[in-house]
TORTORMAR-211859 format. One record per residue (C-alpha): residue in one letter; x, y, z. Coordinates in steps of 0.2 Angstrom, whole numbers, plus 5000, padded with zeros to 4 digits. Layout:
N
AXYZ;...
This chain:
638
X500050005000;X500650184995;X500150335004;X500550534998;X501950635006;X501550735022;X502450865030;X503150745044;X504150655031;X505250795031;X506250705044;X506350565034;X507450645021;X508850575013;X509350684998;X511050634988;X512250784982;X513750844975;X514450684967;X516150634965;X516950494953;X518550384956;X519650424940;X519250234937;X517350274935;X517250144948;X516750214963;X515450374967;X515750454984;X514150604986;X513650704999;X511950635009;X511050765019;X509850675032;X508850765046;X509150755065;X507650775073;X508150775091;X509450885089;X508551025076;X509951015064;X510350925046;X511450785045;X512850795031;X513850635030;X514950555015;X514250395006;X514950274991;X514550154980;X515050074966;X514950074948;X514649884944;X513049884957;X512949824975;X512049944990;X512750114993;X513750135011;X514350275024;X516050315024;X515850455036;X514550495050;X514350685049;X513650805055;X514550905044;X515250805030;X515550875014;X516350914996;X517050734993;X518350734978;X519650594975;X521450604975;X522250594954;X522750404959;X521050384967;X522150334984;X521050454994;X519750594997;X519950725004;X518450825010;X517750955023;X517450905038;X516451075049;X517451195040;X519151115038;X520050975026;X520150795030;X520950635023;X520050475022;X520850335014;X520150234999;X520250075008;X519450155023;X520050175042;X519750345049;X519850515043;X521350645046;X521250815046;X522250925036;X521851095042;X521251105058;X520651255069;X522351315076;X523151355060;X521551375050;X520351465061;X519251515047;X519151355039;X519651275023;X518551275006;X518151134993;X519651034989;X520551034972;X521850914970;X523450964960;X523750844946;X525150754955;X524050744970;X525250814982;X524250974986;X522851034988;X522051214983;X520451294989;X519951474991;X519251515010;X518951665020;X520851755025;X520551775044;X519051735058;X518251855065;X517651825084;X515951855083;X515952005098;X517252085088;X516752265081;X516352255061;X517352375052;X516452455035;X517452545023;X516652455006;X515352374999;X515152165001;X515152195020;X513952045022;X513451895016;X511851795016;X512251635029;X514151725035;X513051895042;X514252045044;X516151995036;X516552165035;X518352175026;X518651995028;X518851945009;X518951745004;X520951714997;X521951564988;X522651444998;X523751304993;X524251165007;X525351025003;X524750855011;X526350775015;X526750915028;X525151015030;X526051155027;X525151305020;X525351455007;X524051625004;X524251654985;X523151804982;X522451954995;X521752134995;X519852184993;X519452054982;X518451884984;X518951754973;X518151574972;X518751394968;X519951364959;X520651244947;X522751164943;X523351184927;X523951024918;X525651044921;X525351104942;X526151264938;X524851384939;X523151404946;X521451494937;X520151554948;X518751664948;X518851854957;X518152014959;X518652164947;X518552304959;X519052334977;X517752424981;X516352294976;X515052214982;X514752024984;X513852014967;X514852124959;X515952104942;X517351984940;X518451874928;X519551734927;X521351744933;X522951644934;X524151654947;X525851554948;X526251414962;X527951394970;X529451494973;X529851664961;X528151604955;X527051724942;X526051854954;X524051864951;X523551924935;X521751934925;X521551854910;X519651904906;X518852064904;X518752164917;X516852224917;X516052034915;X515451894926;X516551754929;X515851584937;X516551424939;X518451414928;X519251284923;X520851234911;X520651164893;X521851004894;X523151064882;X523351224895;X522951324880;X521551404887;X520351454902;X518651374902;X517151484910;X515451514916;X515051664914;X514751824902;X516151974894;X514852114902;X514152134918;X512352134919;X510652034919;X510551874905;X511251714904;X512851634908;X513951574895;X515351434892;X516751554888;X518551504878;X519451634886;X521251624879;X522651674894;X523151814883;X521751924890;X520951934872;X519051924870;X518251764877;X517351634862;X515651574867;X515351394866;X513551384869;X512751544864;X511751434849;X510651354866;X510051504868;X509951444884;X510851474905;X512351384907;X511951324927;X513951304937;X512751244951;X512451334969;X511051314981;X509251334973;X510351354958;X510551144951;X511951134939;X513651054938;X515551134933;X515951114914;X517050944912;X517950874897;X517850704889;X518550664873;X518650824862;X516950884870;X516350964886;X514850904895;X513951054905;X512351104913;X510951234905;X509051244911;X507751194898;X506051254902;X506451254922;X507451094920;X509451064923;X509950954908;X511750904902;X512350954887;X513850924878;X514751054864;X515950984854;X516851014834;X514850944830;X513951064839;X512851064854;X511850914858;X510650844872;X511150694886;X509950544884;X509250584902;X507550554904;X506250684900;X505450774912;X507050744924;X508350884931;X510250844937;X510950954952;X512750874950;X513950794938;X515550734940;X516450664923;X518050514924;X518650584906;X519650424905;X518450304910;X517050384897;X515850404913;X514950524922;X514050504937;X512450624939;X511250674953;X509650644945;X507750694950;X506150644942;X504450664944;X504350484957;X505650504966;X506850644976;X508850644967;X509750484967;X511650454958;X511450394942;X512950324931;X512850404910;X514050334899;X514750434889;X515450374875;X513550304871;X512750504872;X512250484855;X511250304858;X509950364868;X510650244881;X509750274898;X510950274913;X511250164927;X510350214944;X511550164958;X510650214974;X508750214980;X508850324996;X506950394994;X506250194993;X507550155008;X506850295020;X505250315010;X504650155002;X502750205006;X502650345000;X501850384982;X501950604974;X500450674967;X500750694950;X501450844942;X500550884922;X501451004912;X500251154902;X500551304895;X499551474893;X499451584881;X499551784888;X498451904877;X499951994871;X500551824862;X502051764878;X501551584882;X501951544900;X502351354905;X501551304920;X501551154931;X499951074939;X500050964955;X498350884962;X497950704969;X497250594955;X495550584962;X495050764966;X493650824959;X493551004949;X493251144958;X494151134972;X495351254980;X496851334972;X498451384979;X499751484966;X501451484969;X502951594961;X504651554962;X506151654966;X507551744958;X506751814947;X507851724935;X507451544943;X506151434939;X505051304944;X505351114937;X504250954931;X505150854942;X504950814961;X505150944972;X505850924994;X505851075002;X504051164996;X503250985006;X501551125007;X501251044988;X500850894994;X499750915010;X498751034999;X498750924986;X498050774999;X496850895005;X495850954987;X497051064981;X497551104966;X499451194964;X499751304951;X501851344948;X502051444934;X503751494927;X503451694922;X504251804912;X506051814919;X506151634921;X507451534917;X507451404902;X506451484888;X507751604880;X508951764885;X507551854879;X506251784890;X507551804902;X507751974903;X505852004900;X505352094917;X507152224917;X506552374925;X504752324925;X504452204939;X502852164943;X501952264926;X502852144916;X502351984924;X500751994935;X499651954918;X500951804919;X500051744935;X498051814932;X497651744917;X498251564918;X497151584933;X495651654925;X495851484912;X495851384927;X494251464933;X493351444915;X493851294914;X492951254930;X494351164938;X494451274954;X493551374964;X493551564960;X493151614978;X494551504985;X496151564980;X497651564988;X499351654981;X501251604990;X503051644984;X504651664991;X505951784988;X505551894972;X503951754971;X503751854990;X503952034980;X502651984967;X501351914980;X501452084990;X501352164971;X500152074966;X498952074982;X499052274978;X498252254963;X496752154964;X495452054977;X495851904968;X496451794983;X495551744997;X497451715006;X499051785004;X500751725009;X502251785005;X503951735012;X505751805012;X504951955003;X505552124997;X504052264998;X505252424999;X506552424984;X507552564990;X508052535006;X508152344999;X509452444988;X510552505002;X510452325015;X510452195004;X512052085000;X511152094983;X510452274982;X511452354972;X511152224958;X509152244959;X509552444960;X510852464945;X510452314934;X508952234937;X507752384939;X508852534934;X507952714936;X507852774956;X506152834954;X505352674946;X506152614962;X505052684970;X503352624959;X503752454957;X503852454975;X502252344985;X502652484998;X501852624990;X500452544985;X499852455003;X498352555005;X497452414990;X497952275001;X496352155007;X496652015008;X497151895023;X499151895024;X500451785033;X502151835032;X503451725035;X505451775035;X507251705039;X507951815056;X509451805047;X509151865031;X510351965022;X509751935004;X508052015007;X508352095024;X506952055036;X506552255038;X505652225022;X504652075032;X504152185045;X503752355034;X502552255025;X501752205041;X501652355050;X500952435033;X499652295035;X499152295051;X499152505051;X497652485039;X496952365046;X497352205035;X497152025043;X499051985045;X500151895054;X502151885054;X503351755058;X505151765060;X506251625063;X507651675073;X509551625066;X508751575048;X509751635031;X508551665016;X509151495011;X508551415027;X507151335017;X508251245007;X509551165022;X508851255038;X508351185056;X506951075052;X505951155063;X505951305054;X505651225036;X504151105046;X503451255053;X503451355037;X502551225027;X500951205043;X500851385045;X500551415025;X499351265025;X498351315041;X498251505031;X497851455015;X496351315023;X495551455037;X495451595025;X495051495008;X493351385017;X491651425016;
């Protein structure tokens, strides 16, 4: 017997991540993330298993395991272990640490072995900062969502050698850089960094290389200086950097760049896609660019999907994945012509699947290697997720996603949900951290997520849609894929509910400003107030230059000056700890609200980062998903 997911299952969850495979192909240590429930925290450990079948196994115990990647022979991986670098042998035996907290008291970052496997290189934060010390700020990029107040601190280059566990700092100033990657021959390092030292966390970057060793090269930019620089890596002859990124700041999609190392312009690879090439980060499900043969396999998002490609001499073609399936990691053994892949679908939550490569073009399906969710979960059954598109009056067709129980009958309640970003995107596949779907859904619901203009995976174009006109742009996006729904008699007009998170939070304050439409409102992590967003958010500067533009449209795009139209019923809910979307905007919405007499309500959780629905206390994320269904049910019955 099945039943359908419930909000308790949250501490059930065992969700794979960030996949590593042995240079052989043989064996795929990952990331597992697993929730302690007595002690209000997530569990990371490290986890294998092989290639040629047989159950996966723990290699570590946590509680804060992460970022496994193998040593060049595949003797060992190294990986972090609550901040700092650890050794665990491939035939197993107990981990040793690297880095510890007497000479590394601000931690280590994700490993990168050098080619002869006798160093390692990661970028980390230069110094600790005791957290009663005074913050000092005299730029911009004085915090960080999940770090809080950094002040000066900047992340540097660091290179320790594994022998000894002696370290080096390769790079300093008022610059953050990120990972970065060996050349072929160990000589030099490429890595990301900021352009400016006066710049904020997103800010503009480029590539750069700097030497290794004695009377070695000192840093130096290879890329342009006013662009985006993501993920880097070396092409295998060292002739060249590879990138994710673009050659000019601004809002659109990442491209994979050839960005020769004599600073000349960057070649895009991908631009034919016409489609955002995804390096990978939280909310963000992508993977770094590898090689394999004479191609390279990457990540881009198709209609709200992240699917591998690969680019090579023949052009740009698509994996063999499944449709209606999204990866959030990849890790390529060149040699062994394999990748393994973190793969969802619309049944189960991501599992580690094994591609091979050199069958791409067969249509070959891959190898699943793990079952966590039937381990931990084998009862449970999703509600099925059916794809549709509307078609706005001014000719833009929106794709939208449809989530109800089999058996419910039309009519019925309807809760809307708008993603993030706005350059995110919902996906076909199944979903672990908005678990409100699925109660709904086991209640009568019927979910609408519907991937506006701004989303990603329909085009630059589409992309870049709602520039300087959030919330005119896209409400129609929302309303009239509604108003089908409603004409088609499949829900309820007087029982409408309208969620989002993050920018989804923005255009659910926008929208409940402009019409009675919905019975309930809940908006989370929101943004209401777009210039003083401007001046205290880690991203403000990049909603007030790029994405919006003109200080006085600042102010009109803002929910803010428009709350005296607000009816409806509204529950905020907000991160304590929030220094994406500052939770002053949380409670200027609510004192707007309640001043004019608005049902609301606000809810803060204490110590929460915006990103806390993604890997926060449980608590928080259980309490988050009750709290909007107990809203959306009292306000919506009749």
């Amino acid at each position: 017997m099945t039943r359908p997911l419930t909000i308790d299952d949250l501490y059930r969850f065992e969700i794979p991540g960030d996949p590593a495979l042995s240079p052989d192909g043989e064996r795929v240590a990952y990331t597992l993330t697993t929730q302690d429930a007595g002690n209000d925290r997530v569990i990371r450990s490290i986890w294998e298993v092989r290639g040629g079948g047989g159950p996966a196994r723990r290699l570590t115990r946590g509680p804060a395991d992460t970022a496994p990647r193998w040593s060049p022979d595949g003797a060992w991986l190294a990986f972090l272990r609550d901040g700092q670098l650890h050794l665990l042998s491939a035939d197993g035996g107990e981990a040793v640490a690297l880095t510890t907290s007497a000479d590394r008291p601000a931690g280590a970052g994700i490993p990168v072995w050098s080619p002869d496997g006798s160093r390692i290189a990661f970028a980390a934060p230069e110094a600790h900062r005791a957290d009663s010390a005074p913050v000092v700020i005299d730029a911009l990029g004085w915090k960080a969502d999940g770090a809080g107040l950094i002040g000066s601190l900047r992340r540097q280059l660091f290179v320790v050698e594994v022998e000894s566990g002696e370290f080096v700092q390769l790079t300093e100033g008022d610059r953050h850089v990120g990972s970065p990657s060996w050349s072929p021959d160990g000589t030099r390092l490429a890595y990301p960094a900021q352009t400016t030292p006066d710049a904020a966390v997103f800010g503009p970057s480029a590539a750069h290389v700097v030497g290794v060793g004695e009377n070695a090269p000192e840093p130096r930019r290879v890329g342009p200086a006013d662009g985006l620089a993501g993920p880097v890596s070396w092409f295998p002859d060292g002739s060249a950097l590879l990138v994710v990124g673009r050659a000019s700041f601004g809002v659109g999609h990442s491209e994979l760049l050839r960005q020769p190392l004599d600073g000349s312009a960057p070649v895009y690879l991908s631009a034919a896609l016409d489609r955002n090439v995804m390096g990978g980060g939280p909310g963000y499900p992508g993977a770094i660019p590898q090689f394999h043969g004479d191609g390279i396999v990457f990540c881009a998002r198709d209609r709200g999907a992240t699917r591998l490609y690969r680019v090579d001499a023949a052009g740009i073609s698509a994996s063999p994945l499944p449709a209606g399936t999204g990866v959030s990691g990849c890790s390529v053994a060149a040699k062994a012509g394999r990748a393994a892949v973190v793969l969802c679908d619309p049944t189960r939550f991501a599992e580690v699947v094994l591609l091979d490569l050199d069958a791409w073009s067969s249509g070959e399906r891959p190898a699943r290697l793990t079952d966590h969710m039937a381990r931990s979960m084998p009862e449970i059954a999703l509600h099925p997720v059916t794809e549709r598109e509307f078609s706005i009056s001014d000719g833009t067709v929106v794709h939208g996603m449809i989530t109800r129980a089999a058996d419910t009958p039309p009519g019925g309640p309807l809760l809307v949900d708008v993603h993030g970003g706005p350059h995110n995107a919902w996906a076909p596949h199944s979903d672990p951290v908005h678990l409100y779907h699925q109660e709904l859904a086991s209640l009568g619901w019927t979910i609408l997520t519907l991937n506006v203009r701004a989303s990603d995976g329909y085009g630059e174009a589409f992309y870049t849609a709602a520039v300087g006109a959030w919330g005119e742009t896209d409400e129609q996006d929302v309303l009239q894929p509604v108003a089908a729904l409603v004409d088609e008699g499949l829900v309820d007009q007087e029982r409408i509910a309208l969620t989002g998170y993050s920018y989804g939070g923005y255009l659910t304050c926008w929208l409940s400003t402009r019409t009675d439409l919905f019975a309930a409102v809940v908006p989370g992590g929101v943004l209401v107030a777009l210039t003083s967003m401007a001046g205290t958010s880690e991203e403000g500067h990049l909603i007030a230059d790029h994405e919006i533009g003109d200080p006085e449209r600042m102010t009109e795009l803002s929910p803010l000056s428009h709350a005296d139209a607000v009816r409806a019923p509204t529950l905020i809910l907000h991160g304590g700890a929030d220094d994406t979307c500052p939770v002053g905007q949380a409670e200027q919405w609510f004192h707007a609200l309640r001043t004019r007499d608005v049902p609301a309500q606000l809810v803060v959780y204490p110590g929460s980062s915006h990103l806390f629905l993604l890997d926060g206390r449980p608590s928080h994320r259980e309490d988050y998903s009750r709290r909007l269904v107990e809203w959306v049910t009292t306000h919506t019955n009749r």
